[in-house]
C-alpha positions as CSV (number, residue, x, y, z in Angstrom):
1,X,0.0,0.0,0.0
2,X,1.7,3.2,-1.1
3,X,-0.9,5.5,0.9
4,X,-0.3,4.3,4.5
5,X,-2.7,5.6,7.4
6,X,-1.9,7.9,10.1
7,X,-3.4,9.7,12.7
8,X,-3.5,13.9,11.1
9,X,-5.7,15.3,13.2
10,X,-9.0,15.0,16.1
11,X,-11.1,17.5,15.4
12,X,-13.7,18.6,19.0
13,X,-17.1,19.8,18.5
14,X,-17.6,23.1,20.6
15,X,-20.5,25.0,21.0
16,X,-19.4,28.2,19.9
17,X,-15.9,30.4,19.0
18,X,-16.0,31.8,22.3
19,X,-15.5,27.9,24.1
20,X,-13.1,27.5,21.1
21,X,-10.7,30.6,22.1
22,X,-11.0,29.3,25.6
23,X,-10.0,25.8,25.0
24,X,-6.9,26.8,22.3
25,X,-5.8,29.7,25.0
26,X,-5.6,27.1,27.5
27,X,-3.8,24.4,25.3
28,X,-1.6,27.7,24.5
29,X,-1.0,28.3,28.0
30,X,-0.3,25.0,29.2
31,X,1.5,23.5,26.7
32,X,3.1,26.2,24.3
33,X,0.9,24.8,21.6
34,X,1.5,27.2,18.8
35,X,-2.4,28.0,17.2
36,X,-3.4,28.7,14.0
37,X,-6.6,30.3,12.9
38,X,-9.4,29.1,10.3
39,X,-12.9,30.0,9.1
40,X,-14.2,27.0,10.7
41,X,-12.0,26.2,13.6
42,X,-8.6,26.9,15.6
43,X,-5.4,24.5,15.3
44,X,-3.4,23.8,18.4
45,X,-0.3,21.7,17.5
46,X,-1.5,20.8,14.1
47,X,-3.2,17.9,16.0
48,X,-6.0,19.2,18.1
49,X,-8.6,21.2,15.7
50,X,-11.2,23.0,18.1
51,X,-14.3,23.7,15.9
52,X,-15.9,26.7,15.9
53,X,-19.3,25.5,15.8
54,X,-20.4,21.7,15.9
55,X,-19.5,20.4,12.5
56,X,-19.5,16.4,11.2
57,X,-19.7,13.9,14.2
58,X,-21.7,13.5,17.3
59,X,-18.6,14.8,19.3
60,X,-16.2,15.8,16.9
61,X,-13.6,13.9,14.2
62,X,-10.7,12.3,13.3
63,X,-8.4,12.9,10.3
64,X,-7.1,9.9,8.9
65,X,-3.8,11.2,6.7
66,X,-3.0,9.2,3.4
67,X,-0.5,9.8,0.6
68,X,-3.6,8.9,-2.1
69,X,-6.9,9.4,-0.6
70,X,-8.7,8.0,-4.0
71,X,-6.9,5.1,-3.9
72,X,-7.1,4.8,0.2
73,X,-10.8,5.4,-0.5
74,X,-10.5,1.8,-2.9
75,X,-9.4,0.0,-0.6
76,X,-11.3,0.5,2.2
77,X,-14.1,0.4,-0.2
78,X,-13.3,-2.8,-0.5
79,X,-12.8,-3.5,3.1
80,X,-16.9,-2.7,3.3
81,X,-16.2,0.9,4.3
82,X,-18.5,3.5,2.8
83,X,-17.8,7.2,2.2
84,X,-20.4,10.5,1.8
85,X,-19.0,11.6,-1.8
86,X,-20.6,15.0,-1.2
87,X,-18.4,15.5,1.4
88,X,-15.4,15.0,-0.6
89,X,-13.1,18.3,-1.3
90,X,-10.5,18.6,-4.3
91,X,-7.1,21.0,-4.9
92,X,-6.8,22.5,-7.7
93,X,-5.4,19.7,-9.8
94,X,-8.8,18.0,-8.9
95,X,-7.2,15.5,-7.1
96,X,-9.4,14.3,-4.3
97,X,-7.7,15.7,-0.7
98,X,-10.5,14.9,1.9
99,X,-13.8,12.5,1.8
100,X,-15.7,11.6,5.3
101,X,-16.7,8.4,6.0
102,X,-20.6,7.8,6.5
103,X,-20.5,6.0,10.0
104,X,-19.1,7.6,13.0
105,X,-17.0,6.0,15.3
106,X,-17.8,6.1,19.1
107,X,-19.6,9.2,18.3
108,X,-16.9,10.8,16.0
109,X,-16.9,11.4,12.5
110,X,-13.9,10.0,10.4
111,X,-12.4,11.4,7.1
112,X,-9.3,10.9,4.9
113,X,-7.0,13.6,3.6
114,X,-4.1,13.7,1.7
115,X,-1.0,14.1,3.9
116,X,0.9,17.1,3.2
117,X,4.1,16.2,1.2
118,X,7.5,15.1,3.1
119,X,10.4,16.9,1.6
């Protein structure tokens, strides 16, 4: 398999941006987790995604990180898996970079997307 699976990202569900300043300012504070800022959600570590507003998933998601996610998407396809295609996203190339699967997972929400690229 030359799209291995790792862990990216676990994405929490808060209420609002107001929890999800408080919870990165904390993981700041504690830690020294460096944040960065999206539309959607704040970053702490790269690892830790605090959403803005409850997105996909009961209690938040995970981010499943492959080299190919079409072809990852084959196989576990194949493994019985199933995936929301109007979920997926594409760059600019239209190669597929993120696709959710349909079934949560312990009340989380599971997607792959495309690792970014090791120099």
């Amino acid at each position: 398999m030359d799209y291995l699976f790792q862990l990216q990202h676990i994405g929490i569900n808060e209420s609002n941006e107001e929890e999800a300043r408080r919870v990165t300012a904390f993981l700041h504070a504690v830690f020294g987790f460096p944040l960065r800022e999206t539309s959607s959600a704040i970053f702490a570590n790269e690892q830790i995604e605090i959403m803005k507003s409850p997105g996909r998933g009961r209690l938040g998601h995970f981010a499943v990180g492959t080299s190919d996610v079409a072809k990852a998407q084959l196989f576990l396809e194949s493994q019985g898996i199933s995936f929301d295609e109007s979920s997926a996203s594409y760059n600019d190339a239209g190669e597929k970079i993120v696709i959710y699967a349909r079934e949560e997972l312990s009340g989380f929400a599971w997607h792959l997307i495309k690792r970014p690229e090791t120099p």
